[in-house]
N, C-alpha and C positions, 0 to 999 in steps of 0.2 A: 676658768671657762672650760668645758667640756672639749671634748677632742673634735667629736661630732659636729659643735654649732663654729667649729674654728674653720670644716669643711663646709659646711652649708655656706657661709657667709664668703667661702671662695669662690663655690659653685654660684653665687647670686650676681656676686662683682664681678666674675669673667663673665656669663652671658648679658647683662648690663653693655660691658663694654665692648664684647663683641657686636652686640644690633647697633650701639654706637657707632664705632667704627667700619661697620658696613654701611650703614644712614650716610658717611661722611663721604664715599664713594669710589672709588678704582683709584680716581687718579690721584688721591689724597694718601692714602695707602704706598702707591708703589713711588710716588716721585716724592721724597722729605724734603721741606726745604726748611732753613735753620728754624721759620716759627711753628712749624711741623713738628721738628725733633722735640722742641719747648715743647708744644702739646703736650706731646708722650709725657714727655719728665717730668712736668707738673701733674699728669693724670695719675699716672703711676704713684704719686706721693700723694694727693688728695685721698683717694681708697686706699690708703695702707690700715690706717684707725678701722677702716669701715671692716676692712676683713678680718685682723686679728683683733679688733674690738678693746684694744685698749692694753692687750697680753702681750706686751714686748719680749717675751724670754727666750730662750733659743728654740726652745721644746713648740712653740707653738709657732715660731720662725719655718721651722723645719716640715711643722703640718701643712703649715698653709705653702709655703712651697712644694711640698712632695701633692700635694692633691691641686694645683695648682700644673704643674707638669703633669700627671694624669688624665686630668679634665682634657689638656691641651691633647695630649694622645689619643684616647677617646674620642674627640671632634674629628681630627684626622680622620682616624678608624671609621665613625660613620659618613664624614662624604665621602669615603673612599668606598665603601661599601654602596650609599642610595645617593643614586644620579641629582634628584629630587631635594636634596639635604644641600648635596654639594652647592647648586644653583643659588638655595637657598642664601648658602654662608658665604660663597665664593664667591655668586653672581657669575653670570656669564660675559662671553666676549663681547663688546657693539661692534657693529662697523659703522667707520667712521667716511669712508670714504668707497664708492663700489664704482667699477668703472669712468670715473674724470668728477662722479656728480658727489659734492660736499653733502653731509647730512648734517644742518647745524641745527638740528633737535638735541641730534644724541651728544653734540657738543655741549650744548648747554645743560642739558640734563646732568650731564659729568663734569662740569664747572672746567671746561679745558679751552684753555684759549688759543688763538689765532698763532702766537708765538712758537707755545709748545707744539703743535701740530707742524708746522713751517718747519721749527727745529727737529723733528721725528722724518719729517720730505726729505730735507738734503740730508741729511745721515743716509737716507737710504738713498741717496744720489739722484731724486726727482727735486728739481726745478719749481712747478708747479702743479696746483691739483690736476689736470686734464693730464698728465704723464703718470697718473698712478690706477693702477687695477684694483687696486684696493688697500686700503687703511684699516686695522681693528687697533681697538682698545681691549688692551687683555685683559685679564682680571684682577695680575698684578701689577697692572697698571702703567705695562710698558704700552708703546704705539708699534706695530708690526706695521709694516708698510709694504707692498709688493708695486714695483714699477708697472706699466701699462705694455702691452703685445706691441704698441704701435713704436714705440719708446724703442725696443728690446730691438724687433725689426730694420729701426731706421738707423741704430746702432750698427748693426752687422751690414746693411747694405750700402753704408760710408764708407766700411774697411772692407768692404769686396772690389769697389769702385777704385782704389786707391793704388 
């Protein structure tokens, strides 16, 4: 097989599974759990035939890796360059929660449930939703949490009283 259709069929299977794995969503991405990881590692072996086409030899191991890291550089290079690209590939932040009021659109929309969100509150030491200023979902899929003015306030005017 030619050098060239060894790259092509790299360049086809990574954008393939890039729109893939952006379709699957933020929080599918940043948080693996063990049948996540399975995903991966069965994806990864489903496409391997697809890209070197059947050419097991190191010669063609070595193509499809080296244009394979390229491609990956490259994408980098252009969100890093067009804002527009980036959104595109990266998706932007939601917020999840803006002063006390739950948005469960953008929950659902991001298959994120009740638990993990709870669990992202007390890490950041809120209690409950009305004690938080705001909640995002980032793009890699962590939950940022900022506790609430009123929260922060009633803290400090326990320990002035005291």
């Amino acid at each position: 097989m030619p050098w060239w259709e060894l790259v092509l069929r790299v360049v086809v299977i990574y954008a393939f599974l890039l729109v893939l794995l952006r379709l699957s969503g933020k929080r599918q991405v940043g948080q693996l759990a063990p049948f996540d990881l399975v995903l991966l590692l069965v994806l990864s072996n489903s496409v391997q035939n697809a890209m070197n086409g059947g050419d097991n030899s190191v010669l063609a191991g070595l193509i499809s890796a080296g244009a394979l890291v390229l491609l990956n550089y490259l994408v980098g290079l252009a969100t890093y360059k067009s804002k527009r690209l980036e959104a595109l590939i990266e998706g932007r932040p939601d917020v999840l929660i803006h002063n006390g009021k739950l948005f469960t659109d953008v929950m659902e929309r991001e298959k994120l449930t009740h638990h993990e969100l709870n669990a992202a509150l007390r890490a950041a030491g809120c209690a409950c939703i009305e004690e938080v200023h705001f909640a995002i979902l980032e793009n890699n899929g962590v939950i940022t949490v900022q506790p609430g003015r009123a929260r922060t306030a009633e803290g400090s005017a326990g320990k002035s009283e005291s």
